[in-house]
PyMOL Python script that loads the backbone (N, CA, C, O; Angstrom):
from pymol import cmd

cmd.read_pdbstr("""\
ATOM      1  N   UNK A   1     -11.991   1.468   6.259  1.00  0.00           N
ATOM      2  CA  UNK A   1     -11.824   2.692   5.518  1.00  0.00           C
ATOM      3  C   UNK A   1     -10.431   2.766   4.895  1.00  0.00           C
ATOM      4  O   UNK A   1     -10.390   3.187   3.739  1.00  0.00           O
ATOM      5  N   UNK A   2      -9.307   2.428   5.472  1.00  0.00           N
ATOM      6  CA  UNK A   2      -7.802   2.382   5.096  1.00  0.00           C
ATOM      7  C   UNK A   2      -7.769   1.589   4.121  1.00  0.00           C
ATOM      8  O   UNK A   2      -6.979   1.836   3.210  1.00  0.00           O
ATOM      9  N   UNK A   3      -8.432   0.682   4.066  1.00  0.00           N
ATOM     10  CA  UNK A   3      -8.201  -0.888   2.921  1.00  0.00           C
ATOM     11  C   UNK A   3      -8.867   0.163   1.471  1.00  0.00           C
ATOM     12  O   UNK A   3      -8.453   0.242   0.315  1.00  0.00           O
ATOM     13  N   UNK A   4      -9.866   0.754   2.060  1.00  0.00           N
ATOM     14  CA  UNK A   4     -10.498   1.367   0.408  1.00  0.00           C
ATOM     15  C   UNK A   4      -9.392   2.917  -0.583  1.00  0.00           C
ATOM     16  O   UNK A   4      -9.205   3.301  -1.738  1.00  0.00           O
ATOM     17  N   UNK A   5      -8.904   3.344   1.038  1.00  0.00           N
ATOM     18  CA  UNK A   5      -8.072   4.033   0.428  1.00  0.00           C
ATOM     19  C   UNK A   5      -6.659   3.300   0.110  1.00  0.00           C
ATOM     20  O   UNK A   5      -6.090   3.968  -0.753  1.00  0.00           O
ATOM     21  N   UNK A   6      -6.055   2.425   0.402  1.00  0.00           N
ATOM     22  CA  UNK A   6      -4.886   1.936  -0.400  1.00  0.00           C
ATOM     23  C   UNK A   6      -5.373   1.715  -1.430  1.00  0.00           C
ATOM     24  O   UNK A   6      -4.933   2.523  -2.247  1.00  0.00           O
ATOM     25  N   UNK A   7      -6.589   0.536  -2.193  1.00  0.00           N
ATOM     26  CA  UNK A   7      -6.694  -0.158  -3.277  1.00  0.00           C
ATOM     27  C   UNK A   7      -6.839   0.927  -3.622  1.00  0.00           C
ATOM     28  O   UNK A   7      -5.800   1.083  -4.263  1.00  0.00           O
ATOM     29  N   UNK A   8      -7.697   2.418  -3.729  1.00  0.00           N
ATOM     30  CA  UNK A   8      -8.140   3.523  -4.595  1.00  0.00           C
ATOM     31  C   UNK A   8      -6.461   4.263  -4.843  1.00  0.00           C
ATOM     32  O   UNK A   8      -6.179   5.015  -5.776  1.00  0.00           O
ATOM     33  N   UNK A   9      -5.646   3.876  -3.906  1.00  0.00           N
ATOM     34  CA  UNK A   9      -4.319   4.534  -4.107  1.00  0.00           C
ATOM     35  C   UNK A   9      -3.412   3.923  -5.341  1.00  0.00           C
ATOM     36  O   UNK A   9      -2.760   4.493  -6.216  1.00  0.00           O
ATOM     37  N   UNK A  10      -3.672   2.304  -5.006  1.00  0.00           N
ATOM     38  CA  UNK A  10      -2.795   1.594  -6.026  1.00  0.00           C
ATOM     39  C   UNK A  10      -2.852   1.421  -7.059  1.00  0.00           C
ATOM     40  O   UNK A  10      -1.876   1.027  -7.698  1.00  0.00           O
ATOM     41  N   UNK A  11      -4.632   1.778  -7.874  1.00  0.00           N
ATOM     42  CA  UNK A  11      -5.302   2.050  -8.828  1.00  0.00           C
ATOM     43  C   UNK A  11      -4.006   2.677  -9.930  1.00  0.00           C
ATOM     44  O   UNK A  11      -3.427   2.011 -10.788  1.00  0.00           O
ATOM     45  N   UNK A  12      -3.776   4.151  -9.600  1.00  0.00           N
ATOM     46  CA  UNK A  12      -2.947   4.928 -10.067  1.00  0.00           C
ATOM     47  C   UNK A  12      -1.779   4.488 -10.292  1.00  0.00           C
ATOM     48  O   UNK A  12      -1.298   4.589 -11.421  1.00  0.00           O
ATOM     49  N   UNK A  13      -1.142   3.956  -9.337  1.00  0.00           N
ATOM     50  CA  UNK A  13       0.622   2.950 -10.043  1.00  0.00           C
ATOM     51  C   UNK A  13       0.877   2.535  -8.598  1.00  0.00           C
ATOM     52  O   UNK A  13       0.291   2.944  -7.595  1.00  0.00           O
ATOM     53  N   UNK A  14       2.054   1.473  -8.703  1.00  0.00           N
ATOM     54  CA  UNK A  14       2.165   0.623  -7.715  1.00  0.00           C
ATOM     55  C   UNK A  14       3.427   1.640  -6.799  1.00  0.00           C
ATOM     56  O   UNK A  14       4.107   2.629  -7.072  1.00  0.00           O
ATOM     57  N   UNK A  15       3.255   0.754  -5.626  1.00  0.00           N
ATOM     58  CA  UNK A  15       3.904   2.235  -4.267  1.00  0.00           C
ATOM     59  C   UNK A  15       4.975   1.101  -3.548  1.00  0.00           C
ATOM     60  O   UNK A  15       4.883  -0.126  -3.501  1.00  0.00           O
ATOM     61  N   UNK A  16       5.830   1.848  -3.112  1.00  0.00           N
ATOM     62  CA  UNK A  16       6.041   0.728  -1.545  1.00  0.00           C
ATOM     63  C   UNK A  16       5.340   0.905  -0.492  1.00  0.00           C
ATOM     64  O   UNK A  16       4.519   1.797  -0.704  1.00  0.00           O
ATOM     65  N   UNK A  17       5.266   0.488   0.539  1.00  0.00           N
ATOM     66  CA  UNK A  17       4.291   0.699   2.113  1.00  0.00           C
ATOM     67  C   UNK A  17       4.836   1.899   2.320  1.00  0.00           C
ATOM     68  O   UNK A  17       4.008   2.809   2.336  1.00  0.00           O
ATOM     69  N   UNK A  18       6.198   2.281   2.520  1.00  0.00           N
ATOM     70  CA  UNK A  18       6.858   3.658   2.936  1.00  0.00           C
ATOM     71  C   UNK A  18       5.677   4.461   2.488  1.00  0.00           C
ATOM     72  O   UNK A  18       4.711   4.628   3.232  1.00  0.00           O
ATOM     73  N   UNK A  19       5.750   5.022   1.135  1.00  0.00           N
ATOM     74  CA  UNK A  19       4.998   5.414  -0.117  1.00  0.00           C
ATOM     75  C   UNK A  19       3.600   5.624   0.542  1.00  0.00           C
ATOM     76  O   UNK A  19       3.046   6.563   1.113  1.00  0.00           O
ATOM     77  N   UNK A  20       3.301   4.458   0.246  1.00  0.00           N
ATOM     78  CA  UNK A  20       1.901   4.207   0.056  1.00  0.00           C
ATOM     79  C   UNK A  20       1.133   5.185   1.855  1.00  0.00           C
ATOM     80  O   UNK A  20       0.067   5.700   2.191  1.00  0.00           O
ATOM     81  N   UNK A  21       2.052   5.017   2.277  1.00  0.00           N
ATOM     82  CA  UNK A  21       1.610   5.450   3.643  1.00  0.00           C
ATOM     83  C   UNK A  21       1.609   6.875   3.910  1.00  0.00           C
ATOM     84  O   UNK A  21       0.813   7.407   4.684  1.00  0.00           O
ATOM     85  N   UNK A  22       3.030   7.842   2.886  1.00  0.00           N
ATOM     86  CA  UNK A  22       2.538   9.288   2.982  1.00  0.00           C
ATOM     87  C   UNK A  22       1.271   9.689   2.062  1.00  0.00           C
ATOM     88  O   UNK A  22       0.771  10.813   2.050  1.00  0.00           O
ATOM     89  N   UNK A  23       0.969   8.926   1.529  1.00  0.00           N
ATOM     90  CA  UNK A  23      -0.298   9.238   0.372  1.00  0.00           C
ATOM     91  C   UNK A  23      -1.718   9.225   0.864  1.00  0.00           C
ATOM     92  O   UNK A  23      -2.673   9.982   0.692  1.00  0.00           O
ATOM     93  N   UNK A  24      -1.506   7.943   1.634  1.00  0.00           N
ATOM     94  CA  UNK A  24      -2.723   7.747   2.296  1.00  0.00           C
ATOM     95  C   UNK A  24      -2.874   8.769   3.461  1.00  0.00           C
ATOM     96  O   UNK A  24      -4.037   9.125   3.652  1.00  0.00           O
ATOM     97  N   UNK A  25      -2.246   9.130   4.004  1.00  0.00           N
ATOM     98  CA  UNK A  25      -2.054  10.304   5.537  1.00  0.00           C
ATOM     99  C   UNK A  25      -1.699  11.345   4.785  1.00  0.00           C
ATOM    100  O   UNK A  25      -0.704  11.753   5.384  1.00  0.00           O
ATOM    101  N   UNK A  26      -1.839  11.960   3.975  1.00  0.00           N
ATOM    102  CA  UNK A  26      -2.300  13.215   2.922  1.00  0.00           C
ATOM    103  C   UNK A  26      -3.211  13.235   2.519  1.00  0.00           C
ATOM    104  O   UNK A  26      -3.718  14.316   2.215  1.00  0.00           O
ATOM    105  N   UNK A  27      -3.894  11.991   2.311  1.00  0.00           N
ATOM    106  CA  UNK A  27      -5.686  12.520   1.880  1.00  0.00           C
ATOM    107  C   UNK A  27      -6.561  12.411   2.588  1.00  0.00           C
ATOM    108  O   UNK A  27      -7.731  12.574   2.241  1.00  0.00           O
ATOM    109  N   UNK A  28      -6.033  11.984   4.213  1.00  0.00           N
ATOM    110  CA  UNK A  28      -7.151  12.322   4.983  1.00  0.00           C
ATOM    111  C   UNK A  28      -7.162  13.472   5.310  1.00  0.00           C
ATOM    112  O   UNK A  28      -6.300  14.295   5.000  1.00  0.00           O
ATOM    113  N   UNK A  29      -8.173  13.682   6.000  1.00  0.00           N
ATOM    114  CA  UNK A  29      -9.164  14.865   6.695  1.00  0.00           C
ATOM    115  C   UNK A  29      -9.482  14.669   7.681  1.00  0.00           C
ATOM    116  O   UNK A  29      -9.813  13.509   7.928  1.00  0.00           O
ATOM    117  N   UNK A  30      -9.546  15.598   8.666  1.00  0.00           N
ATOM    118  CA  UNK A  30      -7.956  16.225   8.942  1.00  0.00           C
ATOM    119  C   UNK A  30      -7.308  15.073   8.849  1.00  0.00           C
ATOM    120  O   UNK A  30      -7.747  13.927   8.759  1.00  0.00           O
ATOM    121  N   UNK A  31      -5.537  15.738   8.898  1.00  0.00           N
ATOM    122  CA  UNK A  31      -4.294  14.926   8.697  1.00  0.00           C
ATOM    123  C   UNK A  31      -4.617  13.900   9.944  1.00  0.00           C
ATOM    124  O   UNK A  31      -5.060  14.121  11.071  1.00  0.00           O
ATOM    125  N   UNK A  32      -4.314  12.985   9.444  1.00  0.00           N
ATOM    126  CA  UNK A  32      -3.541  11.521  10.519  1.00  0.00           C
ATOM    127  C   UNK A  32      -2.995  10.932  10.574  1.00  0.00           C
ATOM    128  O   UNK A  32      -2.850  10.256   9.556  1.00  0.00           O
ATOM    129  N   UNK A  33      -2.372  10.679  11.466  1.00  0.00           N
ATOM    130  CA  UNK A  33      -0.371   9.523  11.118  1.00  0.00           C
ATOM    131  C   UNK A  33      -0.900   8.169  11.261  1.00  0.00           C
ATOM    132  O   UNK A  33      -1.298   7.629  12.292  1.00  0.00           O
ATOM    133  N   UNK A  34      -0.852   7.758  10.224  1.00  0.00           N
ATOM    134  CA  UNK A  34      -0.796   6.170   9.908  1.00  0.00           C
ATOM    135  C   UNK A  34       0.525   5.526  10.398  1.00  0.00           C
ATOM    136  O   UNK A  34       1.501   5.606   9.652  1.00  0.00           O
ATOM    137  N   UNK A  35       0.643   4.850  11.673  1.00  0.00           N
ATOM    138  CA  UNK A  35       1.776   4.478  12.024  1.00  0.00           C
ATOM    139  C   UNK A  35       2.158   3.033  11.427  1.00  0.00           C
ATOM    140  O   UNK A  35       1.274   2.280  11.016  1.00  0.00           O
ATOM    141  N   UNK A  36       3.185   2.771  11.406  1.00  0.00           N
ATOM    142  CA  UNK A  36       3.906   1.560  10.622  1.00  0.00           C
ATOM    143  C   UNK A  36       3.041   0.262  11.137  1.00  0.00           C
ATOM    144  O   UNK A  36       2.697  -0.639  10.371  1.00  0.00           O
ATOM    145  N   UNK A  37       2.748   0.289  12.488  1.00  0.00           N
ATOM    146  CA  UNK A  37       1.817  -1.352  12.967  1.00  0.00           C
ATOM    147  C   UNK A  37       0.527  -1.287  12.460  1.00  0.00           C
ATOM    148  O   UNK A  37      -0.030  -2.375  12.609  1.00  0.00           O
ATOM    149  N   UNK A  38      -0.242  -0.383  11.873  1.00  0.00           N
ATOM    150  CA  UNK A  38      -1.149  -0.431  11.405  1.00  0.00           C
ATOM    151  C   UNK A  38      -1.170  -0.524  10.126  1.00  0.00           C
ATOM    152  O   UNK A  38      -1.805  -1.496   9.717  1.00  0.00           O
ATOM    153  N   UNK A  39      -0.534   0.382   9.054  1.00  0.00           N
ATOM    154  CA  UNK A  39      -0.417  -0.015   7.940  1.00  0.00           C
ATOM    155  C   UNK A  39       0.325  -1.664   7.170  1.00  0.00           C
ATOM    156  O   UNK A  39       0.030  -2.260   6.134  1.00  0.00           O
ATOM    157  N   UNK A  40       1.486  -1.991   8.383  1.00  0.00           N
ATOM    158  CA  UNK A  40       1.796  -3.273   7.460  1.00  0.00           C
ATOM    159  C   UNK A  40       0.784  -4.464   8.124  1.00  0.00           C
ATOM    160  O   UNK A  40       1.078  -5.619   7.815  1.00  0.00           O
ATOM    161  N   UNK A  41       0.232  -4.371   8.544  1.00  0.00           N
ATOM    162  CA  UNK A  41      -0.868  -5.520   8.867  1.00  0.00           C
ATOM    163  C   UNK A  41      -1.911  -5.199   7.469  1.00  0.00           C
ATOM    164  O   UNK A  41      -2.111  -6.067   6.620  1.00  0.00           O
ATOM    165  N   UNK A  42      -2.280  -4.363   7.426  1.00  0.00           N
ATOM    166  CA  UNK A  42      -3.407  -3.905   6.676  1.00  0.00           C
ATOM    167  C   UNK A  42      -2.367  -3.927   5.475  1.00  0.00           C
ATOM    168  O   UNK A  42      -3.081  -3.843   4.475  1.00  0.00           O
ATOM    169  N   UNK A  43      -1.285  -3.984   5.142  1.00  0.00           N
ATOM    170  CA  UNK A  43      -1.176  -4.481   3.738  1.00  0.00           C
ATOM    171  C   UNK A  43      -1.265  -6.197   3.669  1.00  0.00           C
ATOM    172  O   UNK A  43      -1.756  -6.702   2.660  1.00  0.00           O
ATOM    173  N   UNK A  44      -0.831  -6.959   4.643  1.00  0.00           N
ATOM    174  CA  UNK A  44      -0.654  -8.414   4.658  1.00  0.00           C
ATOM    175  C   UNK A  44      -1.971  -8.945   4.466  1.00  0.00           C
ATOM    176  O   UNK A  44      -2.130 -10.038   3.923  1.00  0.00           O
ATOM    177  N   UNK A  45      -3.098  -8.117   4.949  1.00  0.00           N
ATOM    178  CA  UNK A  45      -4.245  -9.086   5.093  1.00  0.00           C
ATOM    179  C   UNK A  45      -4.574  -8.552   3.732  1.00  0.00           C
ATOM    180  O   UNK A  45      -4.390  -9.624   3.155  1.00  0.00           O
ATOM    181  N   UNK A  46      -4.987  -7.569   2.571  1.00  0.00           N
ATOM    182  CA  UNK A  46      -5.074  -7.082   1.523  1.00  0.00           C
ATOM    183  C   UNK A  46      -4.417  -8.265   0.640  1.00  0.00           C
ATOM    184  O   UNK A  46      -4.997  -9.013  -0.147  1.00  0.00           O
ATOM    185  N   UNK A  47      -2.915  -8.228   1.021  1.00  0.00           N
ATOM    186  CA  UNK A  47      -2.317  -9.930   0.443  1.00  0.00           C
ATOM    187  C   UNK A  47      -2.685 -10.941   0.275  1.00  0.00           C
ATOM    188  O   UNK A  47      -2.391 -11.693  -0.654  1.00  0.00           O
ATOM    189  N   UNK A  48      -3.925 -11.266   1.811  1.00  0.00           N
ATOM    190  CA  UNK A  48      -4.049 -12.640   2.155  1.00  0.00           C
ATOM    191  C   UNK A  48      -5.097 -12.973   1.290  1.00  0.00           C
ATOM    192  O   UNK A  48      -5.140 -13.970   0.569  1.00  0.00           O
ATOM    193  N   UNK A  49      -6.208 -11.812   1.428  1.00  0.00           N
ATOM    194  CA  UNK A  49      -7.311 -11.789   0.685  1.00  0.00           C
ATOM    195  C   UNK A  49      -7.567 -11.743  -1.157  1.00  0.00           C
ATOM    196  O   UNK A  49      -8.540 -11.949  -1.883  1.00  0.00           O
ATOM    197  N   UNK A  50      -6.260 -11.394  -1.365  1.00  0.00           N
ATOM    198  CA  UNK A  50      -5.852 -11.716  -3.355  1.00  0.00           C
ATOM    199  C   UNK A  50      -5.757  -9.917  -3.843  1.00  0.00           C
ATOM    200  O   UNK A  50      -5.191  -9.558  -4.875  1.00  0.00           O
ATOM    201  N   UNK A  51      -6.355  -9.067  -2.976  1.00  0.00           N
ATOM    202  CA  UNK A  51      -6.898  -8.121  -3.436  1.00  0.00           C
ATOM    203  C   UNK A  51      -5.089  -7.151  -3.763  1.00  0.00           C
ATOM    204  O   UNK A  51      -5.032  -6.323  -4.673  1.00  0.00           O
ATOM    205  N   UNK A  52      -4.024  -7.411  -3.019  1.00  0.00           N
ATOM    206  CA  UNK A  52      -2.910  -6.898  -3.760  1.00  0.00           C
ATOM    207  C   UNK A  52      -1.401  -7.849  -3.583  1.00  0.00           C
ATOM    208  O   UNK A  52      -1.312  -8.581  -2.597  1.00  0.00           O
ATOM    209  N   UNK A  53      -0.481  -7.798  -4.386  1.00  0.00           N
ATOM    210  CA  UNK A  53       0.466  -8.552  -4.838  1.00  0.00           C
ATOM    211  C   UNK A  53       1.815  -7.622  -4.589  1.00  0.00           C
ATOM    212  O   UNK A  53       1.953  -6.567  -5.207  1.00  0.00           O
ATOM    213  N   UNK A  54       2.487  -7.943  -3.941  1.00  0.00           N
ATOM    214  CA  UNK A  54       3.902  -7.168  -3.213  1.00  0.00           C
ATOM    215  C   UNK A  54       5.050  -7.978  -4.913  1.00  0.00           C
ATOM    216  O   UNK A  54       5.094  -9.175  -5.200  1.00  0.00           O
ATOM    217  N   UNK A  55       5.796  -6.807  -5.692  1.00  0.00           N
ATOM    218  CA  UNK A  55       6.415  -7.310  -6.721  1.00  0.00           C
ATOM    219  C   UNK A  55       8.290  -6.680  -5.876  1.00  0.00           C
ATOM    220  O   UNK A  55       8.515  -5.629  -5.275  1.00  0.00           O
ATOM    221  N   UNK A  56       9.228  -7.800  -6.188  1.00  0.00           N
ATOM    222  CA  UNK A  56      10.397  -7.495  -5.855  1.00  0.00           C
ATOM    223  C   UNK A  56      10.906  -5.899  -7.176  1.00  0.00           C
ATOM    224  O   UNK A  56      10.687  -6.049  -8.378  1.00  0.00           O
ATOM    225  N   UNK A  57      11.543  -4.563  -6.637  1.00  0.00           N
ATOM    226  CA  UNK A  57      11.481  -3.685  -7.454  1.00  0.00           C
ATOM    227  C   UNK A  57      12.767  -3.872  -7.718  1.00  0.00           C
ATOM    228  O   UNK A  57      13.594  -3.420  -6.926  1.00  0.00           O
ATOM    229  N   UNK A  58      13.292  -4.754  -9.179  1.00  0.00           N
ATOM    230  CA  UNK A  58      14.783  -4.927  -9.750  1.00  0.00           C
ATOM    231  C   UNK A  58      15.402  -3.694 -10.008  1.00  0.00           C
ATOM    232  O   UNK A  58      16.632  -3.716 -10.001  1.00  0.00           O
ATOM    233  N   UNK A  59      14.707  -2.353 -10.290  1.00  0.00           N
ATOM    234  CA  UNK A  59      16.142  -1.349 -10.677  1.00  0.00           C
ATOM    235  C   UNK A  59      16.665  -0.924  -9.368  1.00  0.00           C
ATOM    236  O   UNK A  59      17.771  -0.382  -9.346  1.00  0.00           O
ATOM    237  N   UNK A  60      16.028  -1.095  -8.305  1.00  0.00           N
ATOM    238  CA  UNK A  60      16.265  -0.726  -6.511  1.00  0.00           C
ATOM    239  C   UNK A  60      17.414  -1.939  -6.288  1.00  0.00           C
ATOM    240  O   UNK A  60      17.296  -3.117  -6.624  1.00  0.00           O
ATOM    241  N   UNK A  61      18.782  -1.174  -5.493  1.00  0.00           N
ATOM    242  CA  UNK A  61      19.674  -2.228  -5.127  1.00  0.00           C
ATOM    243  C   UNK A  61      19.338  -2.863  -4.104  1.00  0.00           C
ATOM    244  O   UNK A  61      19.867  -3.925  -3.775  1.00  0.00           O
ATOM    245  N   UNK A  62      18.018  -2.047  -3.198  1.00  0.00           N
ATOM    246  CA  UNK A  62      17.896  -2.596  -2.108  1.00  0.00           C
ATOM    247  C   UNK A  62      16.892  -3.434  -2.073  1.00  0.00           C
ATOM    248  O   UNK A  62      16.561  -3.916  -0.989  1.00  0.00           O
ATOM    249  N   UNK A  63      16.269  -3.740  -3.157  1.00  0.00           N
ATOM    250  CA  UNK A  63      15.425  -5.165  -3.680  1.00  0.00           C
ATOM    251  C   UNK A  63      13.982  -4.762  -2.592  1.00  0.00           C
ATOM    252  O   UNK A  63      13.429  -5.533  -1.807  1.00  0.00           O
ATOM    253  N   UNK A  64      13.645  -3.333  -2.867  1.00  0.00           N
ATOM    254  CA  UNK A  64      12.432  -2.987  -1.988  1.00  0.00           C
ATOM    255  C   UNK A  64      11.039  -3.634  -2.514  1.00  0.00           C
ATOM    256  O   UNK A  64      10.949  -3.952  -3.699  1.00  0.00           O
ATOM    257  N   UNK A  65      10.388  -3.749  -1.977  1.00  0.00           N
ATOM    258  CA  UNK A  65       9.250  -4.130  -2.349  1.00  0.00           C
ATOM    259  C   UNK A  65       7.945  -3.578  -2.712  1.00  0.00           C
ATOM    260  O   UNK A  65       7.275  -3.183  -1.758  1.00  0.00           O
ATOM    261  N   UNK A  66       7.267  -3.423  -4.264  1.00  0.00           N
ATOM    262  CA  UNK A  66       6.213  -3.087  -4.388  1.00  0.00           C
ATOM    263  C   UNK A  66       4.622  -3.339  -4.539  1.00  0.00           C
ATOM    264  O   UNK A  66       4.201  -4.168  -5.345  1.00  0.00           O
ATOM    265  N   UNK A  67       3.907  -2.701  -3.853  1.00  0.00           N
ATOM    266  CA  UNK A  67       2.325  -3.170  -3.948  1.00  0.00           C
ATOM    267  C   UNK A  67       1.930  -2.993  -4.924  1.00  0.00           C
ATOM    268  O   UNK A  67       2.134  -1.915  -5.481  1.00  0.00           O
ATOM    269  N   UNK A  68       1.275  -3.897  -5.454  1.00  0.00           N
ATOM    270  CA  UNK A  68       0.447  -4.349  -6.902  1.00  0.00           C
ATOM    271  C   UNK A  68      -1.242  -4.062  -7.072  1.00  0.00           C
ATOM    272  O   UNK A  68      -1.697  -5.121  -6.640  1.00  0.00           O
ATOM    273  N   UNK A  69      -2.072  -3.465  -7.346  1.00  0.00           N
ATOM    274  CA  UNK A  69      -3.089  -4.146  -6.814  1.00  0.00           C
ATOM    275  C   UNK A  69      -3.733  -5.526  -7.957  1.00  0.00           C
ATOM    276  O   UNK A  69      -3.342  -5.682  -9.114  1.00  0.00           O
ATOM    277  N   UNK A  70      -4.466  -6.134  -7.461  1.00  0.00           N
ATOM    278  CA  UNK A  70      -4.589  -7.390  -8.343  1.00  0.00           C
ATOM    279  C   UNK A  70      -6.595  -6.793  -9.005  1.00  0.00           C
ATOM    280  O   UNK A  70      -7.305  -5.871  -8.604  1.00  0.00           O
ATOM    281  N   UNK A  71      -6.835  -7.842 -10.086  1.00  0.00           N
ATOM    282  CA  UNK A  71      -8.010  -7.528 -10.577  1.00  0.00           C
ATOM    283  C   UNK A  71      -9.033  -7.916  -9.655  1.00  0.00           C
ATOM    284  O   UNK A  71     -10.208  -7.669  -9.926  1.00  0.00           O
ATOM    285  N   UNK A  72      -8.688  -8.543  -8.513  1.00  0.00           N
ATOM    286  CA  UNK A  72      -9.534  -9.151  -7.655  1.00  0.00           C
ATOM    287  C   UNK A  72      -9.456  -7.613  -6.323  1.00  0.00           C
ATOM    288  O   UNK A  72      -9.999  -7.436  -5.233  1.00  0.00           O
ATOM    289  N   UNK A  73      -8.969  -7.194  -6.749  1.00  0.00           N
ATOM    290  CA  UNK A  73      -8.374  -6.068  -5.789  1.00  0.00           C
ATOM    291  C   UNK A  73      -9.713  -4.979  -6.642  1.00  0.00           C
ATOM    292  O   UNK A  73      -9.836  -3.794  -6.330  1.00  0.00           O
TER     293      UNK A  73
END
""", "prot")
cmd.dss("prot")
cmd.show_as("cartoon", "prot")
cmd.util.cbc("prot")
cmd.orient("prot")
């Protein structure tokens, strides 16, 4: 269920995990805390599978990282 709501999230523009994680735990029903060990696994395997692409974000000094989703996504 989490995997359908990131790709339906990333649809709209690309997030970091931080990001991507208050968005997703705002549109459930009722609220639920998506804790950090669950969401970055479930972005890596999304990775593994082609379905999204992590892009380095150049205007960020801190060279954060953003989720992409891919057309295979």
């Amino acid at each position: 269920m989490y995997e359908l709501l990131i790709l339906g999230t990333l649809m709209s523009r690309n997030m970091t995990g931080y990001k991507l994680r208050q968005v997703v735990e705002s549109s459930l029903v009722p609220r639920r805390e998506i804790s950090n060990g669950v969401m970055y696994p479930l972005l890596a395997k999304l990775e593994d599978h082609g379905y999204i692409e992590f892009l380095a974000d150049e205007t960020d000094p801190r060279n954060k990282k953003v989720a992409q989703i891919t057309p295979a996504g």
